[in-house]
N, CA, C and O atoms as a Tinker XYZ file with bonds, in Angstrom:
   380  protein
     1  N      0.846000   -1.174000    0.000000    73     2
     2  CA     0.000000    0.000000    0.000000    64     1     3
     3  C      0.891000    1.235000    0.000000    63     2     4     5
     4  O      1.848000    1.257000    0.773000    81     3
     5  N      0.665000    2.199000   -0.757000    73     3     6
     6  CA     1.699000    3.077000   -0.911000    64     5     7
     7  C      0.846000    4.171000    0.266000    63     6     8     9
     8  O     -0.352000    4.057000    0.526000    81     7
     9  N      1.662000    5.094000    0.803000    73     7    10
    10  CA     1.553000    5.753000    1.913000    64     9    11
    11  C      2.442000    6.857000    1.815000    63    10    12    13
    12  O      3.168000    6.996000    0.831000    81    11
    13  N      2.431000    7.895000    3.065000    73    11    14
    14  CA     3.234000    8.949000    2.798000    64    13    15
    15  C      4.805000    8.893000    3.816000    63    14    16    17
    16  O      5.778000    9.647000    3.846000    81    15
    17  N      4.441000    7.546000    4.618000    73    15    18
    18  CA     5.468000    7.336000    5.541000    64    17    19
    19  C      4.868000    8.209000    6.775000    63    18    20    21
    20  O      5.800000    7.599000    7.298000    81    19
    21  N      4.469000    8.736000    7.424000    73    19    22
    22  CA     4.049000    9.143000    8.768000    64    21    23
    23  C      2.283000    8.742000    9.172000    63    22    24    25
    24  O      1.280000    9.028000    8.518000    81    23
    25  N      2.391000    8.020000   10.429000    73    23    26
    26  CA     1.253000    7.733000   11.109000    64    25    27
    27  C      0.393000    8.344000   10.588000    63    26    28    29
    28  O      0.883000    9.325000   10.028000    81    27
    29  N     -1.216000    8.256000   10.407000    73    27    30
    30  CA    -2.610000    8.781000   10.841000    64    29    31
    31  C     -3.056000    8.442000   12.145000    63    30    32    33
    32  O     -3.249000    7.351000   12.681000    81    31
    33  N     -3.217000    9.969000   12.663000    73    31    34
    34  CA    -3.950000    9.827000   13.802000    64    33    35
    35  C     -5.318000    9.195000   14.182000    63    34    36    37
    36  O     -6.073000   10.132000   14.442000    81    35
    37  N     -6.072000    7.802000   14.351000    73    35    38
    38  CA    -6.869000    7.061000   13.950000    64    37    39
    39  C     -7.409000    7.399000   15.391000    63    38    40    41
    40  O     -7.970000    6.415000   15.872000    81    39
    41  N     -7.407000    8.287000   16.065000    73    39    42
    42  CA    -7.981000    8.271000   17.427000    64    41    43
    43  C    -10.149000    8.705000   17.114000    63    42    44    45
    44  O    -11.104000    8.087000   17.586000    81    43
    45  N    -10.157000    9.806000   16.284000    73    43    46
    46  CA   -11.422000   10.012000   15.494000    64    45    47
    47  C    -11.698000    8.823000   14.706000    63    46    48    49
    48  O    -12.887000    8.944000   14.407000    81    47
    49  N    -11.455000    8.219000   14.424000    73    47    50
    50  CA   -12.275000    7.048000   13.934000    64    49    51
    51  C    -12.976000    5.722000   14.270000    63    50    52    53
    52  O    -12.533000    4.693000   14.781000    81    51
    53  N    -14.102000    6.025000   13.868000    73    51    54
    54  CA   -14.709000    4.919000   14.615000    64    53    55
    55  C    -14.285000    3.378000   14.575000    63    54    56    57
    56  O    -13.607000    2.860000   13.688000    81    55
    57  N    -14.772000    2.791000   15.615000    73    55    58
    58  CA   -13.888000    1.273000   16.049000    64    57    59
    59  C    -14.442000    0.766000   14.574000    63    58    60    61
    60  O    -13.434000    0.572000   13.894000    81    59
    61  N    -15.731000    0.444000   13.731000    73    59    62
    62  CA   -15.600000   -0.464000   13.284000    64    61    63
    63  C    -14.917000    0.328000   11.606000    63    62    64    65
    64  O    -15.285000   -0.225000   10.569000    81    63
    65  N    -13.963000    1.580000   11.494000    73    63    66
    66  CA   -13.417000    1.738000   10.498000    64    65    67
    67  C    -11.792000    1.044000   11.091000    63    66    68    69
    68  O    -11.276000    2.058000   11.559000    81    67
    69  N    -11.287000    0.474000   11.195000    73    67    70
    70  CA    -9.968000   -0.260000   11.516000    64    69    71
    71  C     -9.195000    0.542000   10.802000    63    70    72    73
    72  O     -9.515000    1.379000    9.958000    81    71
    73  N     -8.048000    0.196000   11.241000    73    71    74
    74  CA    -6.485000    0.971000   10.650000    64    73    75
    75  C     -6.539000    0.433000    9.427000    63    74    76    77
    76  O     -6.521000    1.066000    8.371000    81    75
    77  N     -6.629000   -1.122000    9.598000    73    75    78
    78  CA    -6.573000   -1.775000    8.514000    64    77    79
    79  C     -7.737000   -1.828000    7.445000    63    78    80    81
    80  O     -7.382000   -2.185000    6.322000    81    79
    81  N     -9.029000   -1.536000    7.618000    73    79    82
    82  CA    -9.496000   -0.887000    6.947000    64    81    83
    83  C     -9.758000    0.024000    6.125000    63    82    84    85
    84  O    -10.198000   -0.010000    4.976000    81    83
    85  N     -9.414000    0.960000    6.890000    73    83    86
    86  CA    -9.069000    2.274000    5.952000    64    85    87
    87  C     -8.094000    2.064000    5.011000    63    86    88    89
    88  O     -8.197000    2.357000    3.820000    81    87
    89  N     -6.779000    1.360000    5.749000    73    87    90
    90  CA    -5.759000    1.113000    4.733000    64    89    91
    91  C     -6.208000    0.311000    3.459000    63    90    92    93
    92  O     -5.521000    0.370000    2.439000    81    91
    93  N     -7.326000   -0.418000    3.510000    73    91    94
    94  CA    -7.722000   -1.235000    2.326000    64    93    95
    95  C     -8.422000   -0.486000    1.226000    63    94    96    97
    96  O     -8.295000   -0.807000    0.044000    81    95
    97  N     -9.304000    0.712000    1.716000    73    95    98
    98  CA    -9.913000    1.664000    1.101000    64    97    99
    99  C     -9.462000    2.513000    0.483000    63    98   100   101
   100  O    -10.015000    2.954000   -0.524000    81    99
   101  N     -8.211000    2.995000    0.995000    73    99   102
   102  CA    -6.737000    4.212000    0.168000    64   101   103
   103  C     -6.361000    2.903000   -0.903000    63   102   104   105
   104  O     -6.561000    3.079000   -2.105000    81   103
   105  N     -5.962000    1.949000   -0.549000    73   103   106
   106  CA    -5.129000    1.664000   -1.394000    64   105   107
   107  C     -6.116000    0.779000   -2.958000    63   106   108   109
   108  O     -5.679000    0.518000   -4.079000    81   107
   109  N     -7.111000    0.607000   -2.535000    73   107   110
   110  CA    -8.543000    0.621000   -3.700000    64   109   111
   111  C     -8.279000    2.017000   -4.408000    63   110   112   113
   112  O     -7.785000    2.085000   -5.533000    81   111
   113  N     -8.564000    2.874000   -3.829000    73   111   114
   114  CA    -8.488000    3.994000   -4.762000    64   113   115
   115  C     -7.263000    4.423000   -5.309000    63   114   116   117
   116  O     -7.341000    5.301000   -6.168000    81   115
   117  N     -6.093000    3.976000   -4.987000    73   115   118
   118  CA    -4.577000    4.112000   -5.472000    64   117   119
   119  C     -4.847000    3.711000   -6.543000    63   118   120   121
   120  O     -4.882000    4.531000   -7.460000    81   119
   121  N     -5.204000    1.966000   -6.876000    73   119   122
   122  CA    -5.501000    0.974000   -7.575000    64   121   123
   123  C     -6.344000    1.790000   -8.807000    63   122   124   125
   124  O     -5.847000    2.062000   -9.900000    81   123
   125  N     -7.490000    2.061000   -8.461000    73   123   126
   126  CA    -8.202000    2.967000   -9.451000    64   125   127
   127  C     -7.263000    3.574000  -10.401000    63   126   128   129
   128  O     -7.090000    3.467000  -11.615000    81   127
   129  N     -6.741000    4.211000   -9.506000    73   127   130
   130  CA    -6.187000    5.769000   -9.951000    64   129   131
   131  C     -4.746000    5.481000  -11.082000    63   130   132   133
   132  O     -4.410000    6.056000  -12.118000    81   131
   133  N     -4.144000    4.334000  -10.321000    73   131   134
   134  CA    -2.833000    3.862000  -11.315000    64   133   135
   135  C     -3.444000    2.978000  -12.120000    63   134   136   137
   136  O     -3.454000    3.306000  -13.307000    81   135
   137  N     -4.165000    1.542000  -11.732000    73   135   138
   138  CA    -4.378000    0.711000  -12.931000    64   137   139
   139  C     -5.494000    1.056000  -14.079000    63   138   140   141
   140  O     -5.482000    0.528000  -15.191000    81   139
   141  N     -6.542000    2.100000  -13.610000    73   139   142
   142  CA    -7.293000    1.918000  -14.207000    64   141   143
   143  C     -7.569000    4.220000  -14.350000    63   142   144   145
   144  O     -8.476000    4.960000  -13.968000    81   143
   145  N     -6.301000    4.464000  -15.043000    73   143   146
   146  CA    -6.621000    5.940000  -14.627000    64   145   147
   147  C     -7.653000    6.329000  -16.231000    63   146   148   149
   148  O     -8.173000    5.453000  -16.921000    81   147
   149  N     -7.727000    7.768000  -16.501000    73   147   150
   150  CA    -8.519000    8.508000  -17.070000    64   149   151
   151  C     -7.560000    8.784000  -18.197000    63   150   152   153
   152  O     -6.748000    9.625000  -17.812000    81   151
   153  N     -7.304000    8.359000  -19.600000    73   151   154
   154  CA    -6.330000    8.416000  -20.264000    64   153   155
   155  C     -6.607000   10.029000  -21.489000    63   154   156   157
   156  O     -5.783000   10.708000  -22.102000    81   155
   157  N     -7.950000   10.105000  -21.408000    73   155   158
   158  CA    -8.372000   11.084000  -22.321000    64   157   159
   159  C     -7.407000   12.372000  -22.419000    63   158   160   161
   160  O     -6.840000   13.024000  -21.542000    81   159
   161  N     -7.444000   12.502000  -23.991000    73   159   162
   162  CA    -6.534000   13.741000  -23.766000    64   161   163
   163  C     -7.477000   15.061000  -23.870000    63   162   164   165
   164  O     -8.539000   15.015000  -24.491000    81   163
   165  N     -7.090000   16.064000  -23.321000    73   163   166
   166  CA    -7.461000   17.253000  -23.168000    64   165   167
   167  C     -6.725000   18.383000  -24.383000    63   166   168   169
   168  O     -5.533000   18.231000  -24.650000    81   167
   169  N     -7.523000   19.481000  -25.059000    73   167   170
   170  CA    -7.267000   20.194000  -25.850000    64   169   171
   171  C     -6.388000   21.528000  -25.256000    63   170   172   173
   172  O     -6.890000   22.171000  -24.334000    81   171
   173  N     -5.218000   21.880000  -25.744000    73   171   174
   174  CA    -4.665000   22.507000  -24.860000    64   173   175
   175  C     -5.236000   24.236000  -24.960000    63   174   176   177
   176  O     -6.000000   24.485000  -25.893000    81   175
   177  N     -4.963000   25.063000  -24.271000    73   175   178
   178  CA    -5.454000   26.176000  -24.389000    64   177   179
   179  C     -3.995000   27.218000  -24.503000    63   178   180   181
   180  O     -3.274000   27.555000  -23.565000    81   179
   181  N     -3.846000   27.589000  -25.991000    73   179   182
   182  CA    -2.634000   28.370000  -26.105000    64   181   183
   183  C     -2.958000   30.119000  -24.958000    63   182   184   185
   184  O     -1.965000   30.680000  -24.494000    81   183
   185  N     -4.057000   30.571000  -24.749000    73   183   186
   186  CA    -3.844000   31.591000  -23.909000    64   185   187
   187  C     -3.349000   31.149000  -22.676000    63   186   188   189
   188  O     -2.409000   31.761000  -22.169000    81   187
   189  N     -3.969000   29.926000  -21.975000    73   187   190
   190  CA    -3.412000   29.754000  -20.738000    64   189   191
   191  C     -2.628000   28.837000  -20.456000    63   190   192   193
   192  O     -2.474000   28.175000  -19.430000    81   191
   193  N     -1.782000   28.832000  -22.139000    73   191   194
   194  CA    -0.372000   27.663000  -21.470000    64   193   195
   195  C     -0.257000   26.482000  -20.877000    63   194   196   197
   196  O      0.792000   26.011000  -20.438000    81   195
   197  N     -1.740000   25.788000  -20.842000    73   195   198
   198  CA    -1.650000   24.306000  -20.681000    64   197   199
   199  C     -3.167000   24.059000  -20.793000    63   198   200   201
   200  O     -3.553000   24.248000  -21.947000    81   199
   201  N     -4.095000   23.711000  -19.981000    73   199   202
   202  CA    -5.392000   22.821000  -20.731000    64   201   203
   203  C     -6.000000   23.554000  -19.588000    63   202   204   205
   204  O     -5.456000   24.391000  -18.868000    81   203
   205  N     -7.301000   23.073000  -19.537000    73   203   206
   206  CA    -8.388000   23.980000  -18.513000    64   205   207
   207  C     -8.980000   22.925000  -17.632000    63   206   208   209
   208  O     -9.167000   23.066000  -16.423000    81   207
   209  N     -9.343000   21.541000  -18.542000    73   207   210
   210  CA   -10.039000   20.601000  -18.417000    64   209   211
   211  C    -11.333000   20.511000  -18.568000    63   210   212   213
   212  O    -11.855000   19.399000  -18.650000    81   211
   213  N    -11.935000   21.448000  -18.619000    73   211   214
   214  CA   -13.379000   21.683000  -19.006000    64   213   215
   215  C    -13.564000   21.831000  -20.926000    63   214   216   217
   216  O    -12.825000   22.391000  -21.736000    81   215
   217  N    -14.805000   21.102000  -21.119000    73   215   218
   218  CA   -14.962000   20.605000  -22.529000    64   217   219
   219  C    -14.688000   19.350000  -23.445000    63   218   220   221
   220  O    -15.124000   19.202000  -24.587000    81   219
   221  N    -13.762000   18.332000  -22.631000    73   219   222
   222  CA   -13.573000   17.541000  -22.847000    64   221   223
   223  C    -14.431000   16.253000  -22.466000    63   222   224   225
   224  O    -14.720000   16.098000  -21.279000    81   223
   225  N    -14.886000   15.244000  -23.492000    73   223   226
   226  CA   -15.275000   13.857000  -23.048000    64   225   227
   227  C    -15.017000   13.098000  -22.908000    63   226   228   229
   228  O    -14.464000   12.472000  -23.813000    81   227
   229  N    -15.206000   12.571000  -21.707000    73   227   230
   230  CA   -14.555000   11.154000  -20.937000    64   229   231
   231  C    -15.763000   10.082000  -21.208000    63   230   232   233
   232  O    -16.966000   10.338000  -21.186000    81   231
   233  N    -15.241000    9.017000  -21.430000    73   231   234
   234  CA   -15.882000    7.898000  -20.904000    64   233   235
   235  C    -15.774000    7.034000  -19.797000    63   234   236   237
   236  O    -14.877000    6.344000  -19.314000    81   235
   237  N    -17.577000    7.401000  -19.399000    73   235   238
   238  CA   -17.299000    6.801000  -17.994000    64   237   239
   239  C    -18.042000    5.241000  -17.966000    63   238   240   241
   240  O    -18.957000    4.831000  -18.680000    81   239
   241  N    -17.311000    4.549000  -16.894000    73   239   242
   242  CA   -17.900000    3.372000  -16.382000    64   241   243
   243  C    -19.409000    3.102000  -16.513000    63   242   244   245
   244  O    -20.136000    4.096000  -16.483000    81   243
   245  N    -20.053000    1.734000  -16.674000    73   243   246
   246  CA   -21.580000    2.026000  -16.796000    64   245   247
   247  C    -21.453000    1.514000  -15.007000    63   246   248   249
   248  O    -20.786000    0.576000  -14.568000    81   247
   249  N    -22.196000    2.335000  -14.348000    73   247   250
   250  CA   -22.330000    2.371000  -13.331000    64   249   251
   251  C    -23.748000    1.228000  -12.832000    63   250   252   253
   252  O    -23.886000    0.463000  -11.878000    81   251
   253  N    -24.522000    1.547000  -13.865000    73   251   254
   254  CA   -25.936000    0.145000  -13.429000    64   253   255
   255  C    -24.922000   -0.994000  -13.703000    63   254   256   257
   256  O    -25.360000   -1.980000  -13.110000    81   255
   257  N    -24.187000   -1.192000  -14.103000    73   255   258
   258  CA   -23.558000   -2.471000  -14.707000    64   257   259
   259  C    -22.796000   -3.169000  -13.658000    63   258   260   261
   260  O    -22.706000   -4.370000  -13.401000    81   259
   261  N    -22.064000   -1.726000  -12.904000    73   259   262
   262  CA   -21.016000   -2.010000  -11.914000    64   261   263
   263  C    -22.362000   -2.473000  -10.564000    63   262   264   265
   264  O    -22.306000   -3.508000   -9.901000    81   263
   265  N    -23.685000   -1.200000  -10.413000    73   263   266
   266  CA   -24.094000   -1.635000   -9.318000    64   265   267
   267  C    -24.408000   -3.121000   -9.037000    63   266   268   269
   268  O    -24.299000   -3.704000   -7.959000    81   267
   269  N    -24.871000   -3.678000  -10.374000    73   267   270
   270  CA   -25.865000   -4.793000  -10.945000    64   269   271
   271  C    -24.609000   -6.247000  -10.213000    63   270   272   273
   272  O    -25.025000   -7.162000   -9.502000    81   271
   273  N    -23.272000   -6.100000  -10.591000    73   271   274
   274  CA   -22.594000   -6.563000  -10.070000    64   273   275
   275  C    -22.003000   -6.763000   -8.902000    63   274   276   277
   276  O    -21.298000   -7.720000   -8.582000    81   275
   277  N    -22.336000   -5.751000   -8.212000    73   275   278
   278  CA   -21.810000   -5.534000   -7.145000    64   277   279
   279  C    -22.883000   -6.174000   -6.024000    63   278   280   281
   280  O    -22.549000   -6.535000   -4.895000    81   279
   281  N    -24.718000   -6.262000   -6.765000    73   279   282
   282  CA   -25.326000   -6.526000   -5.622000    64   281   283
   283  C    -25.322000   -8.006000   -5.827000    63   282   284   285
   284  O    -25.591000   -8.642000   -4.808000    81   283
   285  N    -25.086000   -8.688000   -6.879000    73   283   286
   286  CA   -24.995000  -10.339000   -7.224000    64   285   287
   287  C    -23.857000  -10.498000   -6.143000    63   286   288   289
   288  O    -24.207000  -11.140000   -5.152000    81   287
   289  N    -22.738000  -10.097000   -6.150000    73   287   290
   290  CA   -21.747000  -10.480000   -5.525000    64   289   291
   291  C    -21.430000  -10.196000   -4.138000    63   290   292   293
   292  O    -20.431000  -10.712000   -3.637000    81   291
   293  N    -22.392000   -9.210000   -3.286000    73   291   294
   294  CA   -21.969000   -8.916000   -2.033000    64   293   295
   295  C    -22.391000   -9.833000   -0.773000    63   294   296   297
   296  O    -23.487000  -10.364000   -0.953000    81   295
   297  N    -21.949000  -10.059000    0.120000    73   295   298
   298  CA   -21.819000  -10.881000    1.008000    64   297   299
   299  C    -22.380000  -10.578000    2.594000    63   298   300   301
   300  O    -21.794000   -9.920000    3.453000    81   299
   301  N    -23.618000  -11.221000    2.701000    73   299   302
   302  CA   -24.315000  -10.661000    4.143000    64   301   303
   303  C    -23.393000  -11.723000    5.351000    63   302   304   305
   304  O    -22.605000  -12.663000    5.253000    81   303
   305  N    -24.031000  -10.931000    6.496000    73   303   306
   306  CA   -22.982000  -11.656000    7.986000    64   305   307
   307  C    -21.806000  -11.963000    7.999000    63   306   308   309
   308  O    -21.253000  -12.588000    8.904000    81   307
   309  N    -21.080000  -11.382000    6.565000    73   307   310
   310  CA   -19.506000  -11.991000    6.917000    64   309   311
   311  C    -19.039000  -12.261000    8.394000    63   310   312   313
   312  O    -19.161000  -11.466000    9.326000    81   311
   313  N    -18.492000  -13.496000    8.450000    73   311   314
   314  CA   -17.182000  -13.394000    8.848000    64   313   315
   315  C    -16.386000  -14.132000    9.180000    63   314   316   317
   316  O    -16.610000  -15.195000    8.601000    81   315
   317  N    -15.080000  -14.246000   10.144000    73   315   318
   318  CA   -14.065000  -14.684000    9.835000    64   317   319
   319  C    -13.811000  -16.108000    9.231000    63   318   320   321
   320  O    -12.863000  -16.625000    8.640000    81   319
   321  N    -15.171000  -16.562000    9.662000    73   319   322
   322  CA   -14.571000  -18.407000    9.378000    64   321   323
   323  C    -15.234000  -18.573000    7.372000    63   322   324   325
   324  O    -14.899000  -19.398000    6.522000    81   323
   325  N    -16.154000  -17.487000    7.289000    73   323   326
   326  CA   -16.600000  -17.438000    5.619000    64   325   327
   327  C    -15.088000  -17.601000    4.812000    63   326   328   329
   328  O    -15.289000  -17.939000    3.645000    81   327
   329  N    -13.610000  -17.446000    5.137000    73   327   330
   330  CA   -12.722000  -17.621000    4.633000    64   329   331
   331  C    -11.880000  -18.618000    4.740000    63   330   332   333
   332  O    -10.835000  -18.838000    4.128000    81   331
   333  N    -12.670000  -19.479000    5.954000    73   331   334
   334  CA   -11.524000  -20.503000    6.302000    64   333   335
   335  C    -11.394000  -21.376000    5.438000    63   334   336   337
   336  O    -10.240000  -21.804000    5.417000    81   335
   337  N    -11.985000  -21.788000    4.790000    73   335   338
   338  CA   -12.483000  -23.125000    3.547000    64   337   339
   339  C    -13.197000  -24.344000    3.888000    63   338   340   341
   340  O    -13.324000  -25.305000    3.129000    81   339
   341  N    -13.561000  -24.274000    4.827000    73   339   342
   342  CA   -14.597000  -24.865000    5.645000    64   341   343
   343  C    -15.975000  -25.514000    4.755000    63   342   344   345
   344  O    -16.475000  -24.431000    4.450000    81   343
   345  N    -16.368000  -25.951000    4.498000    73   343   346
   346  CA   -17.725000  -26.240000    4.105000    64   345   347
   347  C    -18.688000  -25.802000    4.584000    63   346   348   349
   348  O    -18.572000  -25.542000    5.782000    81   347
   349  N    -19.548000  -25.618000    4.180000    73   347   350
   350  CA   -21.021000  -25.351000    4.589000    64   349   351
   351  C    -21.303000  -23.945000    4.946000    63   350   352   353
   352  O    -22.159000  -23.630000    5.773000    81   351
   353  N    -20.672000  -23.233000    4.394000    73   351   354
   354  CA   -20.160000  -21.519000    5.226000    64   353   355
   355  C    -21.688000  -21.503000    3.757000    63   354   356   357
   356  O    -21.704000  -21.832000    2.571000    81   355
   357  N    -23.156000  -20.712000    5.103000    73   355   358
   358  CA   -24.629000  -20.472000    3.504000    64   357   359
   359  C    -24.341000  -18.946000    3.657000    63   358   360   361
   360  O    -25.430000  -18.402000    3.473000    81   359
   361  N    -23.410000  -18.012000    3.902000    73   359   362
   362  CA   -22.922000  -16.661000    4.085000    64   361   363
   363  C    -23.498000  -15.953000    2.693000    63   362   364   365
   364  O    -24.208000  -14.960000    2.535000    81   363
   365  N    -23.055000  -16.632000    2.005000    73   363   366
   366  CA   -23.062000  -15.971000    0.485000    64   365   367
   367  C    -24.136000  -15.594000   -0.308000    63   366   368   369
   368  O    -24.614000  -16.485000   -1.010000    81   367
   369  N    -24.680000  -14.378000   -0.372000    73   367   370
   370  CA   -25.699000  -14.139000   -1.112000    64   369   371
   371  C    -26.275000  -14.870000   -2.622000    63   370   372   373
   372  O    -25.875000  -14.294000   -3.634000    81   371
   373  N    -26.962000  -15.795000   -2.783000    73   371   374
   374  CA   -27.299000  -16.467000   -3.868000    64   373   375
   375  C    -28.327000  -15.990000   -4.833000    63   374   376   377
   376  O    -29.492000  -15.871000   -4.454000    81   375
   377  N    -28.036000  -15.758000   -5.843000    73   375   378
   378  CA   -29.096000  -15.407000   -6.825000    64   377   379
   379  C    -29.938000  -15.885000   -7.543000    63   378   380
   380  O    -30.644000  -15.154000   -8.238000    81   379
């Protein structure tokens, strides 16, 4: 997980956001941001010597597509033993 090298003060955060939690959530959006960044190029603007960013079209994610997936796949009551490899773990939301 890339980081800036000095602690977060995790004293404001609530118990069930974990250190390690959060840390899973930064480094999701790292992930975004490097594997899957915004490649579009932007038109430059000779008065102001580099681009504005406004006017340009991006293509975005289909988002019903992502939700649609996301609710097939999410997982009620997790927990710890849903990973052990255990049998019989009925955790898993079935469609």
């Amino acid at each position: 997980m890339a980081t800036s090298g000095t602690d977060a003060d995790m004293s404001n955060v609530p118990h069930h956001a974990s250190p390690q939690h959060v840390g899973h959530c930064i480094d999701l959006l790292r992930n975004a941001l490097v594997c899957q960044p915004d490649l579009t190029l932007e038109v430059a603007n000779r008065n102001m010597h580099g681009v504005t960013g406004f006017g340009t079209e991006h293509m975005c994610a289909d988002w019903e597509k992502l939700v649609g997936w996301t609710e097939e796949w999410e997982l009620w009551e997790l927990k710890e033993t849903d990973f052990s490899g255990e049998e019989g773990s009925s955790k898993i939301k079935s469609s």
